[in-house]
N, C-alpha and C positions, 0 to 999 in steps of 0.2 A: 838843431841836432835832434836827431830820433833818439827816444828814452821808451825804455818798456818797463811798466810797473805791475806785479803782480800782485797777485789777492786770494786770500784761500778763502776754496768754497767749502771748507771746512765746517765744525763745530756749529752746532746747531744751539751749541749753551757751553760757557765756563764756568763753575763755579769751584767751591773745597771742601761740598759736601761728601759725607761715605757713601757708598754703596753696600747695601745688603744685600744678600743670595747670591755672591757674580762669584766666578772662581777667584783662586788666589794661588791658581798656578802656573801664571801666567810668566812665557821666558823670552827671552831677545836674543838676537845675531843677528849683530852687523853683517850685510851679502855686498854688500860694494864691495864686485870681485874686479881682480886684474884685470881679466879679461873684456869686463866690461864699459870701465876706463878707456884699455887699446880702442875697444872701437871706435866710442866718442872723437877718439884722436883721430878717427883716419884711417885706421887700421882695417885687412881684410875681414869678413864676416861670413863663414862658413854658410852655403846653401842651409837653411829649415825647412824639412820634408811639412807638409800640410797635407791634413792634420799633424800635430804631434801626436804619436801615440801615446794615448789615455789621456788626449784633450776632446776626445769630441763628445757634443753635446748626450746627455743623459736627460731622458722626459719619463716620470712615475706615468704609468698608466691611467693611476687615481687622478694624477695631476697636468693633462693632457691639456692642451692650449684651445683656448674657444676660439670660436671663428674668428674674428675681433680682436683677438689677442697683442694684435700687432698693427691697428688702426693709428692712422698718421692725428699727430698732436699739430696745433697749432702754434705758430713760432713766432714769439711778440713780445708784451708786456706781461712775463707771467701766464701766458695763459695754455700754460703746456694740460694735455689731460693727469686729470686726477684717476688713480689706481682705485678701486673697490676689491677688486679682486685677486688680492695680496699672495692667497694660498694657491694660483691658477699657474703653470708653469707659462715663460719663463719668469713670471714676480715671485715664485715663491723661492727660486736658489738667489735672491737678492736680500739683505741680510741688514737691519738696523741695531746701529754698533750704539753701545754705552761703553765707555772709556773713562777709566779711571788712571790718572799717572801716579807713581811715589812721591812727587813734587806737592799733590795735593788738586790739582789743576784736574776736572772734569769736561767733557766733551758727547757731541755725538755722531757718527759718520756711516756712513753707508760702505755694505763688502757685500763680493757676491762667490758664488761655488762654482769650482773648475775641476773637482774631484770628490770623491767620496769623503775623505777627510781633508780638503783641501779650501780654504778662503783668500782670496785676493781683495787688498783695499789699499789704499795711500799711507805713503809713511807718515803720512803729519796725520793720520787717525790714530798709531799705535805708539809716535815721538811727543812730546811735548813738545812743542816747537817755541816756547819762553825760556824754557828748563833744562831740554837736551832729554830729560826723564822720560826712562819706558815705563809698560803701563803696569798695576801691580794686581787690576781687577778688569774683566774683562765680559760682557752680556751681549748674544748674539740674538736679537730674534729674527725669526723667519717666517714669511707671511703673517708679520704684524700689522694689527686693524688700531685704533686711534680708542677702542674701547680696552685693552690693553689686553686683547686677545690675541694667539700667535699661535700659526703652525707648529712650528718648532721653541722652545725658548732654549739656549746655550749654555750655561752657567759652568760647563765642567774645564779643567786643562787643557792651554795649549803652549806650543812652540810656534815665533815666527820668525821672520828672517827680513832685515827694513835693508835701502837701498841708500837714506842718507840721517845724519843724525840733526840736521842741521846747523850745527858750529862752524862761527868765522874765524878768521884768523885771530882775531882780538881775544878767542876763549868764548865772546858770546854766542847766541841763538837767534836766528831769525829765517824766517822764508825770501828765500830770494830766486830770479831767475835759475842761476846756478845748481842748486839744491831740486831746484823742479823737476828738471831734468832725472835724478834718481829718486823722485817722491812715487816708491813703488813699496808694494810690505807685501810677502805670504803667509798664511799661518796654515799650523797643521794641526787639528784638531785630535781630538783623544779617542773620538765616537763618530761612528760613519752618520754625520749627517745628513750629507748630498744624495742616500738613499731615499731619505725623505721629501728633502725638499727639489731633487734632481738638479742640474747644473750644466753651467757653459761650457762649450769648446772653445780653445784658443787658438788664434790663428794669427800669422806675423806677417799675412799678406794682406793688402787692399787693393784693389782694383782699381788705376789712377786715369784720373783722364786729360782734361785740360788743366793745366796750371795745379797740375799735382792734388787735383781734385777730387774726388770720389766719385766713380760715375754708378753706384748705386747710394743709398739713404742707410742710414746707420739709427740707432736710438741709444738713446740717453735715460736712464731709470735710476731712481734713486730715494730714498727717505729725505723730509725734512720735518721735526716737532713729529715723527711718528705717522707722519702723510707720504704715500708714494705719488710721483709723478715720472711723467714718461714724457719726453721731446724727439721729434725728429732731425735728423741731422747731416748735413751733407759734410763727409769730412778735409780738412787739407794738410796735406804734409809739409810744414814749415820747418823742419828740424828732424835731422836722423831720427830721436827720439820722442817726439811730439808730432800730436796732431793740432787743430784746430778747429772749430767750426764756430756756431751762432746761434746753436739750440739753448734754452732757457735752463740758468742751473740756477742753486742758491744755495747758500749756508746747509752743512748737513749732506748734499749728495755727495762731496769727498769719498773717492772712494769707488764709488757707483760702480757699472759696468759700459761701455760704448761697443755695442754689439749688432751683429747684423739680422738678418733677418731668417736667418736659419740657425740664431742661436750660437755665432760664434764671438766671442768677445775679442776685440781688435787694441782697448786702450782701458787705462783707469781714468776715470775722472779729476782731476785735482785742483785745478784753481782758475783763477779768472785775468784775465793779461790787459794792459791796453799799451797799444806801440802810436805814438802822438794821439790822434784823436781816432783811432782803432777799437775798439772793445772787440772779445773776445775768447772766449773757453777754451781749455788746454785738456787734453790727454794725454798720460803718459803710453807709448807703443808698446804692444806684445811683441818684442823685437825677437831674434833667433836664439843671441844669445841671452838673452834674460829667461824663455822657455828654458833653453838648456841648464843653464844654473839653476831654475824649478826643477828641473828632471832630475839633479846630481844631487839635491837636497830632499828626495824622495816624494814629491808631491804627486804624482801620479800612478802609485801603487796602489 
């Protein structure tokens, strides 16, 4: 019998240290909407215009992509390319999270920018996924260097809106296939960041080919211990709501972006699967109606 085990590519560190300097106005809503259920079921899914308006990519001028910007990584044992140039767009609207929950439970995860005041990353970045506990401290930076230098650093209020809390029937907490599926979170920030660090388009189509393939190359970007890496990736749709591919993640990129080559983001990064002897990385899809629940929740103002 076929069994699939999942794994988060989560948390880069647990521990129940404080945090000093992060905000502490940090709020939660649950967005597991009706709607979003019906679809899972089966249900119809209203055409999504592409673009959505006020998803398309945003580039600072200051922060303009070098030639290189978007050179293919090598896909193996780890040896995807390491990022130097964190502050270069699009690395600088990608965002290394410091998380703190009520529970006590510390973390670290990758988010990146779809708006002026707007950040996308996984819910088990902003759930405790032991605990159920939202977070009560919350530290963004942007184009962070490993000398604890950063374009942007975050520390002020925000609002976000998660997609699952992780609870089973039992009252406990855990990651499971199930829950992966809505392991999505936005937040709306207090202060137009994405001025700064400019940001992704989002887009709920991919262009499939054989066996629900991706017939162009996607990447894969994200923090891990405050290191950016970047993998290339050919993606596949195994699930209404997921993709798949085989590009190199690890601890920490949760969150990430999976983005195409003109800078539109297609999925969140969130965990790691194996179906018998399978291995395999998961993204959650920027489906129609999950932009639309963004758009109703003000993220693209």
């Amino acid at each position: 019998m076929k069994r699939i085990l999942i794994l988060l590519l989560l948390l880069g560190l647990i521990t129940t240290h404080a945090e000093t300097g992060a905000n502490d106005g940090a709020r939660a809503v649950n967005a597991l909407g009706q709607s979003l259920q019906q679809y899972y079921e089966g249900q119809a899914q209203a055409a999504s215009p592409l673009p959505v308006p006020g998803s398309a990519p945003y580039i600072p001028e200051s922060l303009s992509p070098s030639g290189g910007a978007l050179s293919s990584a090598v896909i193996g044992l780890d040896e995807r390319e390491t990022i130097s140039q964190t502050a270069v767009y699009p690395y600088s609207a990608i965002g290394y999270m410091s998380c703190h929950a009520d529970c006590g439970c510390h973390w670290t995860g990758s988010c990146f920018m779809v708006g002026a005041k707007c950040a996308v990353t996984a819910a088990h970045c902003m759930v405790c996924t032991t605990h159920g506990n939202t977070l009560d401290r919350l530290e963004i930076f942007f184009g962070f260097q490993p000398s604890g230098k950063s374009l942007c650093h975050y520390t002020k209020g925000t609002v976000y809106w998660y997609g699952t809390d992780f609870m089973q029937q039992d009252g406990s907490y855990q990651y499971t296939w199930e829950n992966s599926l809505w392991d999505y979170a936005y937040i709306r920030l207090e202060e137009d960041v994405g001025s700064r660090t400019g940001w992704f388009g989002i887009s709920s189509q991919v262009a499939s080919g054989v066996s629900n393939k991706s017939e162009q190359s996607y990447w894969v970007t994200g923090y891990r211990d405050g290191i950016m890496k970047s993998a290339r990736a050919q993606l596949e749709l195994y699930d209404p709501l997921m993709f798949r591919y085989d590009a190199d993640t690890e601890p920490g990129n949760s969150g990430c972006p999976v983005y195409s080559s003109d800078y539109y983001a297609v999925g969140i990064n969130v965990s790691t699967a194996s179906w018998d002897e399978d291995v395999f990385n998961c993204a959650r899809r920027f489906t129609g109606d999950l932009i639309r629940e963004m758009e109703a929740d003000g993220m693209f103002l």
